[in-house]
PDB file of N, CA, C and O in Angstrom:
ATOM      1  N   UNK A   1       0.847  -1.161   0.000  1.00  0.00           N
ATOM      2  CA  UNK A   1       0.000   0.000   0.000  1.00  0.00           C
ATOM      3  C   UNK A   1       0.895   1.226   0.000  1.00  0.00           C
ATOM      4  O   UNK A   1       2.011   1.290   0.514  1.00  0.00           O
ATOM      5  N   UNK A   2       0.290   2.134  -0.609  1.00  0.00           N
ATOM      6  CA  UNK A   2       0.782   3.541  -0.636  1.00  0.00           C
ATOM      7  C   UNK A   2       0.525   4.465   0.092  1.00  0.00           C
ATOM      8  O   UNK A   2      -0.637   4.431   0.499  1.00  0.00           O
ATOM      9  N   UNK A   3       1.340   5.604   0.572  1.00  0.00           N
ATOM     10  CA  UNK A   3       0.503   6.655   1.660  1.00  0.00           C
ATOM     11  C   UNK A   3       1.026   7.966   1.181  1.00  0.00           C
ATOM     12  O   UNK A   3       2.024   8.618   1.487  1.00  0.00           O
ATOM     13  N   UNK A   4      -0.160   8.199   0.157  1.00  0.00           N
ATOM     14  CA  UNK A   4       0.501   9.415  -0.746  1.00  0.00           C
ATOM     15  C   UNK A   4      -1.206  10.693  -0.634  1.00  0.00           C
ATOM     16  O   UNK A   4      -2.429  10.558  -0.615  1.00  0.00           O
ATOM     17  N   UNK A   5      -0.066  11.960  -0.585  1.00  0.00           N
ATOM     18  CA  UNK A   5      -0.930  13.115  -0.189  1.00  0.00           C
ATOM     19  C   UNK A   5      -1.508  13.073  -2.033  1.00  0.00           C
ATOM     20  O   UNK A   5      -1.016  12.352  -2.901  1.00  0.00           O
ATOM     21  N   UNK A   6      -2.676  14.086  -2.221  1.00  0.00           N
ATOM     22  CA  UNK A   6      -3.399  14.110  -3.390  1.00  0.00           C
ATOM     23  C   UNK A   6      -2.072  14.553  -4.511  1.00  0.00           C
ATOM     24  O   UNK A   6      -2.573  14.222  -5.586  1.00  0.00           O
ATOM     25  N   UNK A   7      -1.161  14.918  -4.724  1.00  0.00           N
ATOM     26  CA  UNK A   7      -0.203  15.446  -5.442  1.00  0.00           C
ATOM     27  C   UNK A   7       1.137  14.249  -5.711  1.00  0.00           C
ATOM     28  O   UNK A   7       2.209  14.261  -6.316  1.00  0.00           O
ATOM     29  N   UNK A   8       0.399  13.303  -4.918  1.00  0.00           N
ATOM     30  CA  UNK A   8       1.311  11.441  -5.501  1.00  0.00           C
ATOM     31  C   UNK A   8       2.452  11.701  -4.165  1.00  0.00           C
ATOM     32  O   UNK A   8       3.260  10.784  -4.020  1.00  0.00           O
ATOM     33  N   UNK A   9       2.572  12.933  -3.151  1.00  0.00           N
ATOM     34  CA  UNK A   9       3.973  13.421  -2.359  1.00  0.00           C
ATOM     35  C   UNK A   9       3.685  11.639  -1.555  1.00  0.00           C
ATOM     36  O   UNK A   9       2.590  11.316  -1.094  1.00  0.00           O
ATOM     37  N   UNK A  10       4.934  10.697  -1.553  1.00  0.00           N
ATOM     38  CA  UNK A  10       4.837   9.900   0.209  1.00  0.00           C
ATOM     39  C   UNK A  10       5.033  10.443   1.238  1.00  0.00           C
ATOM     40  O   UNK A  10       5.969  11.202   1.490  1.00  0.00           O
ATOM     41  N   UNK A  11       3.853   9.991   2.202  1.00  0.00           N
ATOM     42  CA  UNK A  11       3.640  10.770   3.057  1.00  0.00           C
ATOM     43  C   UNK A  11       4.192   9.639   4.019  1.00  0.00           C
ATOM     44  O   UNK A  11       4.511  10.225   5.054  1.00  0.00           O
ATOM     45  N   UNK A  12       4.394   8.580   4.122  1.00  0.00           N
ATOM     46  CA  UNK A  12       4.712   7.202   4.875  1.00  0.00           C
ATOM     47  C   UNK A  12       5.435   6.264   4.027  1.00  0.00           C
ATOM     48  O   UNK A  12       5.101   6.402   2.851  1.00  0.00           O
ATOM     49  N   UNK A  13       6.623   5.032   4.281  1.00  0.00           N
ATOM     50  CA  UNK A  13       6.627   4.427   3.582  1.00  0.00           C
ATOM     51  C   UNK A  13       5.661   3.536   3.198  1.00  0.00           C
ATOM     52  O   UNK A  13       4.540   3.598   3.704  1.00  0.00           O
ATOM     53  N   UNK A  14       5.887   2.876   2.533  1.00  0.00           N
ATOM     54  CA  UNK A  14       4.811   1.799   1.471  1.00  0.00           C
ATOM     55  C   UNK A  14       4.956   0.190   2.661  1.00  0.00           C
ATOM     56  O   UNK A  14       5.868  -0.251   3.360  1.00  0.00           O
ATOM     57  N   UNK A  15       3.854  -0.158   2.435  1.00  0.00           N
ATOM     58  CA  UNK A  15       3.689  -1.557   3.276  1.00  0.00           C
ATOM     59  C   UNK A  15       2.804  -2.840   2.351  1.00  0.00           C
ATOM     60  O   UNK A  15       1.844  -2.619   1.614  1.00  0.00           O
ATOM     61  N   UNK A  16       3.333  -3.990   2.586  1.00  0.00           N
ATOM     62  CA  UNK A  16       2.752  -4.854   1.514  1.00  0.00           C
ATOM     63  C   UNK A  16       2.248  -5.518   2.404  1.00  0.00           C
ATOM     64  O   UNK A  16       2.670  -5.791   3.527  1.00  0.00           O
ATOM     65  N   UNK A  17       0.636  -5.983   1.505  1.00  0.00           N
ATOM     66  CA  UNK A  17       0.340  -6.844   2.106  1.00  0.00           C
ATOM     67  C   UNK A  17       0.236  -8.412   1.271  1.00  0.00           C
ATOM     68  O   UNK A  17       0.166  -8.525   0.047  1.00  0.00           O
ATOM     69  N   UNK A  18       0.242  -9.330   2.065  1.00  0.00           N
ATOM     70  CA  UNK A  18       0.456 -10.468   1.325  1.00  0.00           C
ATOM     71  C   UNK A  18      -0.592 -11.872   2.091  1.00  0.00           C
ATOM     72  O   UNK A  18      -1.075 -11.973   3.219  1.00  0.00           O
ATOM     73  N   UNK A  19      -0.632 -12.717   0.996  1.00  0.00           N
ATOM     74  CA  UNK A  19      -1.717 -13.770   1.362  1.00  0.00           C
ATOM     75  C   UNK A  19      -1.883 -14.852   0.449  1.00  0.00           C
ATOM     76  O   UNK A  19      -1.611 -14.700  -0.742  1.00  0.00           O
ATOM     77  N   UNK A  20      -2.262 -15.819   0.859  1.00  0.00           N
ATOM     78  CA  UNK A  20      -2.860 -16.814  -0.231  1.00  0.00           C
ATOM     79  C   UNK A  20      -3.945 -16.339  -1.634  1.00  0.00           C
ATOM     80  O   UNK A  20      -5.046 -15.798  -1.534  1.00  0.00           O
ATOM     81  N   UNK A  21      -3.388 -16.648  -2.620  1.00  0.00           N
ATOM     82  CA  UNK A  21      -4.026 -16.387  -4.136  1.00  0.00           C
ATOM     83  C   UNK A  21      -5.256 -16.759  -4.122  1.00  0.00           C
ATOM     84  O   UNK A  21      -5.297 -17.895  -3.652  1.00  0.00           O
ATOM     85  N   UNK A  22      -6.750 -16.215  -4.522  1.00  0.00           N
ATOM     86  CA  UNK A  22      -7.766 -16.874  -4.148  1.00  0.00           C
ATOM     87  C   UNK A  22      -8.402 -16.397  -2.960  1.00  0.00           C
ATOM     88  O   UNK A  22      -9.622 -16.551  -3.011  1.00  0.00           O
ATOM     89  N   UNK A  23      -7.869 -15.721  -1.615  1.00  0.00           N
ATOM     90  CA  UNK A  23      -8.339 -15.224  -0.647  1.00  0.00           C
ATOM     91  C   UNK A  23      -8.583 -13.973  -0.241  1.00  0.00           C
ATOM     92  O   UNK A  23      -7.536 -13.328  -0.184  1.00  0.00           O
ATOM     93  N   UNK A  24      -9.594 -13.326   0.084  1.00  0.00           N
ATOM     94  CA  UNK A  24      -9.794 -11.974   0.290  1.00  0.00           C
ATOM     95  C   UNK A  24      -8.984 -10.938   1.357  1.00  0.00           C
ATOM     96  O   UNK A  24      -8.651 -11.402   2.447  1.00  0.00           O
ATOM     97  N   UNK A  25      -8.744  -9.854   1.106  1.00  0.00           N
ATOM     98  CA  UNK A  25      -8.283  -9.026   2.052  1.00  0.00           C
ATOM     99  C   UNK A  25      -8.757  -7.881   2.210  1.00  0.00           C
ATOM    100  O   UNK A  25      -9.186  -7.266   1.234  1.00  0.00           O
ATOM    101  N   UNK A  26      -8.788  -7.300   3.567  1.00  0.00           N
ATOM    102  CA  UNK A  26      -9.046  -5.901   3.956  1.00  0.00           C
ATOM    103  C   UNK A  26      -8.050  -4.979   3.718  1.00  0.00           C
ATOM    104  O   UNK A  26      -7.094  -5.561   4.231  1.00  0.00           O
ATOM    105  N   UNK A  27      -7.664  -4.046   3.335  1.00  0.00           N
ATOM    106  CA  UNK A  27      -6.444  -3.235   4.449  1.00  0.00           C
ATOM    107  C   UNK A  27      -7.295  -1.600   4.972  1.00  0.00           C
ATOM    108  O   UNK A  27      -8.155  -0.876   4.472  1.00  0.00           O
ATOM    109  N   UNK A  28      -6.446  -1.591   6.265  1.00  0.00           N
ATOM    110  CA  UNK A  28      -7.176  -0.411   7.085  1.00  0.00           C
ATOM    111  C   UNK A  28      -5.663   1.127   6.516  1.00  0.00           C
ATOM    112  O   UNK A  28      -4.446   1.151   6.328  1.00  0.00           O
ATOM    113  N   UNK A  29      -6.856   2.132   6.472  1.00  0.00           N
ATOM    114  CA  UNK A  29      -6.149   3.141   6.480  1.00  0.00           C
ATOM    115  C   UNK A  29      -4.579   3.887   7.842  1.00  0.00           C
ATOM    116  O   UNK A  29      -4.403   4.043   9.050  1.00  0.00           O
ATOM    117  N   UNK A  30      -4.085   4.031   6.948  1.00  0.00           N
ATOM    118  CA  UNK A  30      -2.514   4.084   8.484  1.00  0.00           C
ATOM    119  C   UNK A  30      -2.831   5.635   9.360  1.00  0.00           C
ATOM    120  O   UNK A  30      -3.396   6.593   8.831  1.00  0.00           O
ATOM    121  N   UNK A  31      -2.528   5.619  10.219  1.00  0.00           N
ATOM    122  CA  UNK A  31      -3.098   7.030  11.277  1.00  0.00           C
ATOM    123  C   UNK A  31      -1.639   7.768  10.486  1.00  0.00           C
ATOM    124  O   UNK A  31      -0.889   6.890  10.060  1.00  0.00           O
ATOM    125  N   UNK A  32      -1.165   9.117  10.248  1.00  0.00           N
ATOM    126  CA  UNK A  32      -0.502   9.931   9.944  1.00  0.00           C
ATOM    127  C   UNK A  32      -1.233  11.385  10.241  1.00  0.00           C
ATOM    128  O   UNK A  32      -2.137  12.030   9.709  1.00  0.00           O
ATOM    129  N   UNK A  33      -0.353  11.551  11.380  1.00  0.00           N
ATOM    130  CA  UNK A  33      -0.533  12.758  11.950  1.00  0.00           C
ATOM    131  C   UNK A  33      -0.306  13.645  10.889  1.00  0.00           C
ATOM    132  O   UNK A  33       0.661  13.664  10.128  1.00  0.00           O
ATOM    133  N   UNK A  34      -1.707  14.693  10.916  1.00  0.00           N
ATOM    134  CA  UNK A  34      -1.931  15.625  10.020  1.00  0.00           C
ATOM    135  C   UNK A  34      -2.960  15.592   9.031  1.00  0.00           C
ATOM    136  O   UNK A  34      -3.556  16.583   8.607  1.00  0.00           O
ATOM    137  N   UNK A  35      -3.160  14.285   8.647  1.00  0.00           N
ATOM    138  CA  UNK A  35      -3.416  14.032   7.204  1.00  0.00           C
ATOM    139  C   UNK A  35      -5.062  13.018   7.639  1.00  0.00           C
ATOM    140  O   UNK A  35      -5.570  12.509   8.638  1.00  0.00           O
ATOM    141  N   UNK A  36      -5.199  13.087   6.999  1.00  0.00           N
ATOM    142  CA  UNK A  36      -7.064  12.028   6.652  1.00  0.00           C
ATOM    143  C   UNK A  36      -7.047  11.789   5.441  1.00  0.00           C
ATOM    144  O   UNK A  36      -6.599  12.462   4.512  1.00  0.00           O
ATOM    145  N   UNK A  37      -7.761  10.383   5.461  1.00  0.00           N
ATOM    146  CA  UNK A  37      -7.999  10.067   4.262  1.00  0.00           C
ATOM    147  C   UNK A  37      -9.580  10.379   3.641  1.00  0.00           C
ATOM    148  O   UNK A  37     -10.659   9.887   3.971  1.00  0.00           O
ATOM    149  N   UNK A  38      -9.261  11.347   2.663  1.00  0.00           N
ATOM    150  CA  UNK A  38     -10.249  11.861   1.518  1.00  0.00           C
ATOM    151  C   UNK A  38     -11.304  10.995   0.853  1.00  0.00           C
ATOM    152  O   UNK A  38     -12.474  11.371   0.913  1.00  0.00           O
ATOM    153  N   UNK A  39     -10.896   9.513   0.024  1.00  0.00           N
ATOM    154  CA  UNK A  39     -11.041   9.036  -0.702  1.00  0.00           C
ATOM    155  C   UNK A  39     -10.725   7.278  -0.540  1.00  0.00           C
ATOM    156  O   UNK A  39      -9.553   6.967  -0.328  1.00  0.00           O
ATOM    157  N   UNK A  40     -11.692   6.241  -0.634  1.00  0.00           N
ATOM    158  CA  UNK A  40     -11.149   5.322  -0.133  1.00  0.00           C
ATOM    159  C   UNK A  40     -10.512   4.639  -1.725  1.00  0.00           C
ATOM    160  O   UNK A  40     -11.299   4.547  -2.667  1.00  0.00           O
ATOM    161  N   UNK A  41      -9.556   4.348  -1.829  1.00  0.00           N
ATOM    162  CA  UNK A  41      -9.367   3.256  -3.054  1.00  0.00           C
ATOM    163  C   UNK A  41     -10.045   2.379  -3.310  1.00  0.00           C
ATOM    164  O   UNK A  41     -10.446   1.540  -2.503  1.00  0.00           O
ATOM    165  N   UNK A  42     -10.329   2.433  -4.671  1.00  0.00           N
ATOM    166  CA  UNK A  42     -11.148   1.018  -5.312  1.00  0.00           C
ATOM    167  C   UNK A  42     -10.796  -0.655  -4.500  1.00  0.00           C
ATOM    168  O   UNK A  42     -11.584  -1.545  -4.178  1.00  0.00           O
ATOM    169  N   UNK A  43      -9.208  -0.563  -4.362  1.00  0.00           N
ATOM    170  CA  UNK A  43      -8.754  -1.929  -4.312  1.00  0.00           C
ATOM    171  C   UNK A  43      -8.421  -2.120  -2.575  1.00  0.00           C
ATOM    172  O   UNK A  43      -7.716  -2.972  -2.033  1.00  0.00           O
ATOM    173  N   UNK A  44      -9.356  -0.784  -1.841  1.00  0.00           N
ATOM    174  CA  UNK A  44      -8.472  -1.225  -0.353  1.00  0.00           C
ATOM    175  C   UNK A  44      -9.096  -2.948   0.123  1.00  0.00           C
ATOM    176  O   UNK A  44      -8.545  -3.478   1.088  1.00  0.00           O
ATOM    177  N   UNK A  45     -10.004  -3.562  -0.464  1.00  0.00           N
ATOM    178  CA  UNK A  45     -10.430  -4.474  -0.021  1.00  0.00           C
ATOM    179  C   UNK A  45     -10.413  -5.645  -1.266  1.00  0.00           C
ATOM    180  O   UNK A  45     -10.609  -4.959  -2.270  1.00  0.00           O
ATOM    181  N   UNK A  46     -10.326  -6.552  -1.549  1.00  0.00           N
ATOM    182  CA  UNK A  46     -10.065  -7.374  -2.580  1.00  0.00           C
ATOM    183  C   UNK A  46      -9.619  -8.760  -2.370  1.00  0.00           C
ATOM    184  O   UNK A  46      -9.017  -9.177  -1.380  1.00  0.00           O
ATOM    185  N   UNK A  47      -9.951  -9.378  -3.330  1.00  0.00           N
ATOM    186  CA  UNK A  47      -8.986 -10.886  -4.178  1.00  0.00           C
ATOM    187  C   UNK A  47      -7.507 -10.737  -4.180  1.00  0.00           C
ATOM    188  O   UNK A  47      -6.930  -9.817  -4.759  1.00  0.00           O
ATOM    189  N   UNK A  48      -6.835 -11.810  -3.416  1.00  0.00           N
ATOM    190  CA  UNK A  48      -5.141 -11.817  -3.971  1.00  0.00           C
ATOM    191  C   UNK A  48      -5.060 -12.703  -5.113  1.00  0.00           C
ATOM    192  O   UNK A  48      -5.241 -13.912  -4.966  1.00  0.00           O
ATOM    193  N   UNK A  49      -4.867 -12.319  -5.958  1.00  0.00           N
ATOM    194  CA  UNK A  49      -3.663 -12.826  -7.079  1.00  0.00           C
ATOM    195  C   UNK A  49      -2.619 -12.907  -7.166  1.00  0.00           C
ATOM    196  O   UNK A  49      -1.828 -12.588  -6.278  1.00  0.00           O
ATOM    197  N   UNK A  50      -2.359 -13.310  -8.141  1.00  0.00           N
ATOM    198  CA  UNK A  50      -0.676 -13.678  -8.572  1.00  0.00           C
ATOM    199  C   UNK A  50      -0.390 -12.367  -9.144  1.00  0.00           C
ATOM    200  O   UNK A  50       0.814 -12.114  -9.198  1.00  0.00           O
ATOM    201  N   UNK A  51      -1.395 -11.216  -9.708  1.00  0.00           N
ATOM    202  CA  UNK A  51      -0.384 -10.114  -9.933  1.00  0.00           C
ATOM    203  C   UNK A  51      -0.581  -9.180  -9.056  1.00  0.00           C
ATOM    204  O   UNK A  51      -1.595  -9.001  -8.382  1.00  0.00           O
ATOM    205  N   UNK A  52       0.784  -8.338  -9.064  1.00  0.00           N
ATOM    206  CA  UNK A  52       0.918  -7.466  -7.817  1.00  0.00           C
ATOM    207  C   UNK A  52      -0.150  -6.302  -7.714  1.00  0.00           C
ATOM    208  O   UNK A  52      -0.137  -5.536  -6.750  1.00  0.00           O
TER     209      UNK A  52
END
């Protein structure tokens, strides 16, 4: 996952998440003092696959 302000800036490093192919995942938004999240991503919740 990415933790980027509306202008693409990283605001946090990047964190992966990983799992069995076939199985669903959540991911929760990271607390960063200052900042809220606007907009949730299409893919914060999903199917793992084989592509990244």
């Amino acid at each position: 996952m990415r933790y980027q302000d509306s202008e693409g800036n990283q605001l946090a490093e990047p964190s992966i998440l990983s799992g069995k192919i076939g199985l669903p995942y959540d991911s929760e938004p990271k607390e960063i003092p200052g900042w809220y999240v606007v907009e949730t991503p299409e893919n914060a919740s999903g199917i793992f696959t084989e592509d990244p």
